[in-house]
Structures are given as C-alpha cells and as structure tokens.
MILOTI-886184 format. One record per atom (N, C-alpha, C): x, y, z; residue in three letters. Coordinates in steps of 0.2 Angstrom, whole numbers, always signed. Layout:
// residues N
      px      py      pz   residu
       X       Y       Z      ALA
...
This chain:
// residues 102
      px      py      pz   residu
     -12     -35    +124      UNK
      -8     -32    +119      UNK
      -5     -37    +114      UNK
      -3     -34    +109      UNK
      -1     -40    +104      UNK
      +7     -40    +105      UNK
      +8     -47    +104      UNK
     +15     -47    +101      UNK
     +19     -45     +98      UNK
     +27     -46     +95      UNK
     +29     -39     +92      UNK
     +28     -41     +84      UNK
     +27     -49     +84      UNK
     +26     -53     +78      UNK
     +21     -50     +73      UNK
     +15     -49     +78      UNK
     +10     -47     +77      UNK
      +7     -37     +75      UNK
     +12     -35     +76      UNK
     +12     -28     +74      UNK
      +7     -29     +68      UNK
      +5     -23     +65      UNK
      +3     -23     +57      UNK
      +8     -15     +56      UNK
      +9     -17     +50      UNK
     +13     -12     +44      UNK
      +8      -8     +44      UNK
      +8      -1     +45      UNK
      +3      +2     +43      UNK
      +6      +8     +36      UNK
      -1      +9     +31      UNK
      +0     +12     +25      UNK
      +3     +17     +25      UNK
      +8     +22     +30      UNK
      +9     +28     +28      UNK
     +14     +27     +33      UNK
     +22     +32     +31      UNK
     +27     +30     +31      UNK
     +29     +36     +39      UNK
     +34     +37     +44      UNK
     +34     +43     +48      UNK
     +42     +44     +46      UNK
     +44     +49     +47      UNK
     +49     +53     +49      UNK
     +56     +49     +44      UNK
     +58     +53     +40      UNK
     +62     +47     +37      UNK
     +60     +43     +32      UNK
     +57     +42     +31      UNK
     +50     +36     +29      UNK
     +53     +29     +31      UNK
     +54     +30     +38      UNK
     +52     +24     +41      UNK
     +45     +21     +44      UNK
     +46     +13     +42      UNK
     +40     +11     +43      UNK
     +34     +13     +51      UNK
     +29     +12     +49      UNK
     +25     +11     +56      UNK
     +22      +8     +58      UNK
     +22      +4     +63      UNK
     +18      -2     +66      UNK
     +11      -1     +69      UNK
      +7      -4     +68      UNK
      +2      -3     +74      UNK
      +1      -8     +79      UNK
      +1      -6     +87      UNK
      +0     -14     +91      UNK
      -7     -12     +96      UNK
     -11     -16     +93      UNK
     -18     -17     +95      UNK
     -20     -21     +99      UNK
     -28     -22    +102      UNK
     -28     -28    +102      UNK
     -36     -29     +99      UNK
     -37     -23     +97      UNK
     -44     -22     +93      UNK
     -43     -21     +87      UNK
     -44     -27     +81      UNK
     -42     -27     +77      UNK
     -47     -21     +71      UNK
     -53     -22     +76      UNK
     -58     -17     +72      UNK
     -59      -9     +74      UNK
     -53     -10     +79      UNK
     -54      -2     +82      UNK
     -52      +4     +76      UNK
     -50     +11     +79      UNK
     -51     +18     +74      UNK
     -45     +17     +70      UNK
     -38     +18     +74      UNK
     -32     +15     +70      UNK
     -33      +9     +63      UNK
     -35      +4     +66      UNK
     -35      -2     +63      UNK
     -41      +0     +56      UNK
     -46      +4     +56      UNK
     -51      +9     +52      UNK
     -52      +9     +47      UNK
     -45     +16     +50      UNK
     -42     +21     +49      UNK
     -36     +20     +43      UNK
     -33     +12     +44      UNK
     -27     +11     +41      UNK
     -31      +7     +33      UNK
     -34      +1     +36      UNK
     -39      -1     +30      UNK
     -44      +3     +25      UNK
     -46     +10     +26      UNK
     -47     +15     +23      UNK
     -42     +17     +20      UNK
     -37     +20     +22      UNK
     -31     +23     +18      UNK
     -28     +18     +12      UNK
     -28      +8     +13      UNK
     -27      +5     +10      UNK
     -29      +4      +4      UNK
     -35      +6      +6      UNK
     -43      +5      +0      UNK
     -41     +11      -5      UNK
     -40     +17      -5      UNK
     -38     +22      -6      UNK
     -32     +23     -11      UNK
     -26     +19      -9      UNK
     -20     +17     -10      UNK
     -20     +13     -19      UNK
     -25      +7     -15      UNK
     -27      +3     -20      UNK
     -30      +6     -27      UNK
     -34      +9     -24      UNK
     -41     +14     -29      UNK
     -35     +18     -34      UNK
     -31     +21     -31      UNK
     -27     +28     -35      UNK
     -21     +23     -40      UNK
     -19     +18     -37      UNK
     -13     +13     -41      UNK
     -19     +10     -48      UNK
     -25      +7     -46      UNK
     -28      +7     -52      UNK
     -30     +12     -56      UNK
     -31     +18     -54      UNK
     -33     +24     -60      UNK
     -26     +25     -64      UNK
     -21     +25     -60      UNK
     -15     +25     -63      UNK
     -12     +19     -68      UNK
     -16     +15     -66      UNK
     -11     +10     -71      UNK
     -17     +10     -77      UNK
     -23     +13     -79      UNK
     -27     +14     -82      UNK
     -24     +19     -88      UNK
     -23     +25     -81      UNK
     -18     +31     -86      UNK
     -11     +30     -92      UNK
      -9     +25     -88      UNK
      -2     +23     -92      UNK
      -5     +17     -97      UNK
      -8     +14     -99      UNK
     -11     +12    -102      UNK
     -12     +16    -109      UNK
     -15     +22    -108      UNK
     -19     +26    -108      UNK
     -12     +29    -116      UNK
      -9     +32    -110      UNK
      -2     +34    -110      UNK
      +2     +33    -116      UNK
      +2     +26    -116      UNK
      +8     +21    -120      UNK
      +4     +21    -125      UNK
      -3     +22    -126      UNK
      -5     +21    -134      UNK
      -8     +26    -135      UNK
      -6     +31    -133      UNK
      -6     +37    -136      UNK
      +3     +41    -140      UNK
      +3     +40    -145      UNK
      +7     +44    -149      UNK
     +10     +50    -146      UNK
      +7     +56    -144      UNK
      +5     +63    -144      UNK
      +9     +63    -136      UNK
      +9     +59    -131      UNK
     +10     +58    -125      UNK
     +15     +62    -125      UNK
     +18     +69    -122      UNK
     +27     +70    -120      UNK
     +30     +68    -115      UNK
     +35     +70    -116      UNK
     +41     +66    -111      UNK
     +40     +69    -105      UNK
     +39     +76    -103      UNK
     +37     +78     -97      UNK
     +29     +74     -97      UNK
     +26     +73    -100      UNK
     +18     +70     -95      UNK
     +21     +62     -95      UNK
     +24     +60     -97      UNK
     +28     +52     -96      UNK
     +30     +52     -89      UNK
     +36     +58     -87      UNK
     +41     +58     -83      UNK
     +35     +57     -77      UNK
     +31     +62     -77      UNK
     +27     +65     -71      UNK
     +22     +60     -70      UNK
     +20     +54     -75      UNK
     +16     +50     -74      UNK
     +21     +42     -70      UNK
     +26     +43     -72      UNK
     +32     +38     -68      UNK
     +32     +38     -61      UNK
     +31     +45     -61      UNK
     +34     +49     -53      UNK
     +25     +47     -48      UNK
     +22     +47     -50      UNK
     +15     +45     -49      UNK
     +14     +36     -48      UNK
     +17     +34     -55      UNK
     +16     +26     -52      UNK
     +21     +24     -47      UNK
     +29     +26     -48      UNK
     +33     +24     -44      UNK
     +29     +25     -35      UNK
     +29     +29     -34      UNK
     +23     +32     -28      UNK
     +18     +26     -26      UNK
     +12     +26     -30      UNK
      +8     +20     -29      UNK
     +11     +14     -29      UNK
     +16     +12     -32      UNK
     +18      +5     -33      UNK
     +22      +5     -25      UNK
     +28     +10     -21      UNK
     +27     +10     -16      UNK
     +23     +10     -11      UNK
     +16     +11     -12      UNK
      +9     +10      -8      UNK
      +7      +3      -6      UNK
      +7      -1     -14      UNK
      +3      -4     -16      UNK
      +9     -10     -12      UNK
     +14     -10     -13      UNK
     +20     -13      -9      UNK
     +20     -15      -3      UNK
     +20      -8      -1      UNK
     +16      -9      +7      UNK
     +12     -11     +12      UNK
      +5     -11      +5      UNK
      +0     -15      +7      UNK
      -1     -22      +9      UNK
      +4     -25      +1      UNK
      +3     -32      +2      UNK
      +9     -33      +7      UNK
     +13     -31     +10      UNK
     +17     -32     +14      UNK
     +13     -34     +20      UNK
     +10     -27     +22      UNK
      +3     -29     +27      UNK
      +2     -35     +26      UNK
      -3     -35     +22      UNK
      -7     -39     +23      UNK
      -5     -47     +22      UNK
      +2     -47     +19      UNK
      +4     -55     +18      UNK
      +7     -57     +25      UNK
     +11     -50     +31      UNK
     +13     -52     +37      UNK
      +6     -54     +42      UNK
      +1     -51     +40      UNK
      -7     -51     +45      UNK
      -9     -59     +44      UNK
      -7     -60     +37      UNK
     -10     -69     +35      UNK
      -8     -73     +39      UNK
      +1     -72     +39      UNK
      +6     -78     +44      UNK
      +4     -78     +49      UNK
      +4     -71     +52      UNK
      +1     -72     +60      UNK
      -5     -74     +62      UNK
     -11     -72     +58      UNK
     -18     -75     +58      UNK
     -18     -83     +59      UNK
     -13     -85     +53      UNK
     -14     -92     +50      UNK
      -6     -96     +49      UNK
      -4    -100     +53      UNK
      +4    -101     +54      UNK
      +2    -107     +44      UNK
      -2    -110     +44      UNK
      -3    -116     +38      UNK
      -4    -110     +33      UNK
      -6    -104     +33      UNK
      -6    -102     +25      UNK
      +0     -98     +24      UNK
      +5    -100     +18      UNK
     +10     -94     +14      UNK
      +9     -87     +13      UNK
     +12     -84     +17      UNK
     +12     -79     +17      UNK
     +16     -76     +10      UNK
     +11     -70      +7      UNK
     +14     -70      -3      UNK
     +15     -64      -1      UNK
C-alpha cells in the first residue's frame, strides 16, 4: 500500500467536488489507466479550447452569449488542467524528493 504522501489526485472530482485520491500500489493498474486517459482527454479538450478563443477574440461577429458560453467552457478545462498539473507536480515530489515540484 502506498503512503498517504503518495496518494495521486485523481482527474475527476466526487460529491461536493471534493477532491479524489487514488492509493495503489500498481501504478500501471486499471485506476491508475483509467486516470491517465481521462488526463489525456482533459488536456486534448483545454487545447481545442484555447484554439476556439483564439478563434473567438479575432472574430468581430463573436456575441456576447457565444463569449459567456465559451468562458464557462474554459473556466471548466482550466479547472481540469489545474488538476492535472497538480497531479502530476505531487507524483514528481514523491517519485523524486531532488526534483521541484512545479
């Protein structure tokens, strides 16, 4: 069993939206997968998004309802993507005590 240090943050929030942990000891097991997929995912959708607003901001024509509704979309992935790197900067410290966790 892992540690409590060692937890991982997993990508998707429960009840509340409080955070999830996973405590493995198979870092490549279904969980651990399952979470790394979802991550990938997460990633993928923040980048089509930030493509969109791009998109968005140098289009003139854009209205204020497709503005608001594309906010409510990034704000969303940006707490994804937040998540992620959270993960993934608490996985490094515990992997690796000499690298900074970012």
């Amino acid at each position: 069993m892992t540690t409590p240090n060692e937890l991982r943050l997993l990508p998707w929030s429960g009840p509340g939206d409080k955070p999830c942990y996973l405590s493995t000891d198979e870092p490549d097991g279904y969980m651990s997968r399952l979470a790394d997929s979802i991550e990938t995912i997460q990633l993928d959708t923040a980048e089509e998004l930030l493509e969109e607003a791009w998109e968005a901001l140098d289009n003139q024509d854009t209205s204020l309802e497709g503005m608001r509704s594309l906010v409510k979309e990034l704000t969303g992935a940006l707490r994804d993507v937040y998540r992620v790197a959270k993960s993934r900067g608490h996985l490094r410290a515990t992997s690796d005590p000499r690298e900074p966790a970012y």
